[in-house]
N, C-alpha and C positions, 0 to 999 in steps of 0.2 A: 429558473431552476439552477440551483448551484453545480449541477454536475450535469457536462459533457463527456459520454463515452461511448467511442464510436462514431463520434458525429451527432447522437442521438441526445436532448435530454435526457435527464435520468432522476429519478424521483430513491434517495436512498432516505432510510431511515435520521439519518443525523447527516448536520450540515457540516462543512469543511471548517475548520478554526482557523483562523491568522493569528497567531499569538507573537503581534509584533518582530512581522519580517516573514517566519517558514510555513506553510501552511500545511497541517494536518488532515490528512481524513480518517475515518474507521477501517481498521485494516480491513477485519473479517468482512463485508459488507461489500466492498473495493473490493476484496478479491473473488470472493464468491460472485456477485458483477460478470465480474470476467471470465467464471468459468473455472474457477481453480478450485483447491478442496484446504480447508484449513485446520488447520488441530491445534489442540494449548497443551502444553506440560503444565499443571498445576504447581509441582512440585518443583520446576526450575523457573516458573514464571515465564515461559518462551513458548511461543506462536511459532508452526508451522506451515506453510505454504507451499503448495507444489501449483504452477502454472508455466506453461510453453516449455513442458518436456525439463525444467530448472525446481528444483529444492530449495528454501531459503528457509533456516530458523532467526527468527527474530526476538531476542531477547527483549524483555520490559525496561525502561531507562534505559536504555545502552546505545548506541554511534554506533556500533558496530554490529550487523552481521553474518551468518554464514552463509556462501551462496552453494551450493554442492561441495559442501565441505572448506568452501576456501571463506577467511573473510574479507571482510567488506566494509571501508570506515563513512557512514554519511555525514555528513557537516552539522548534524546536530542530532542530539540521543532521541528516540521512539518515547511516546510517554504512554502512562496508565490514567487514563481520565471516564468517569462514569462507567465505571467494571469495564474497561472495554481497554485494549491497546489502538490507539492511534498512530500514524508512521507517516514522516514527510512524505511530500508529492515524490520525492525525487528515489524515493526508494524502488518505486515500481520500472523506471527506466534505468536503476542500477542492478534488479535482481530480474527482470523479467523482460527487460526491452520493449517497455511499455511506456516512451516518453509520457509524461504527467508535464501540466502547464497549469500555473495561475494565470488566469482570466481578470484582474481585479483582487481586491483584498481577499475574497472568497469563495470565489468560483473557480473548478478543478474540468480541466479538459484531461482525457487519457486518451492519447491515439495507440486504436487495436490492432494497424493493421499488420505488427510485427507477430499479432498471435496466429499460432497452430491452430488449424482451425480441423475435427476432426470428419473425414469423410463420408 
């Protein structure tokens, strides 16, 4: 199975891309996973995410963005592929403290044990 999280396999709808070098997965998918809640502004083209008490709008093509209002530049832009926003691995341990690891060209580990977990 391509996705580790939590230690657990994980069966998500669509598989991780390597597109020579960053590996991508489905934001909303990835983060719902985890427990967080997601929203789209249609009209800015930007994904929302709230997980572990943290805010992050993530615009479409873009390197950069906000985490509680501040930004945030990752090493390569978010893309738009199959109506869906995809976001490097490395997004979720810069906005959410959720190390992301490639495994192999396509396999995605995310250790959860930074997240809030509610009582």
């Amino acid at each position: 199975m391509p996705y580790q999280i939590g230690g657990q396999p994980v069966q998500l709808g669509k598989e991780p891309k390597n597109l020579n070098g960053p590996v991508y997965v489905p934001f909303r998918e990835v983060i719902e996973h985890l427990g967080g809640k997601v929203t789209w502004d249609h009209a800015t083209k930007t994904a929302g995410a709230t997980l572990n008490g943290r805010h992050a709008r993530v615009p479409r093509d873009s390197d950069t963005f906000t985490l509680d209002g501040t930004p945030v530049t990752m090493s390569v832009p978010t893309l738009f592929l199959e109506e869906e926003l995809w976001v490097p691995i490395e997004f979720f341990g810069m906005a959410f403290d959720v190390p992301a690891y490639a495994d192999g060209p396509t396999n995605v580990r995310l250790d959860t044990r930074t997240i809030a977990r509610a009582a």
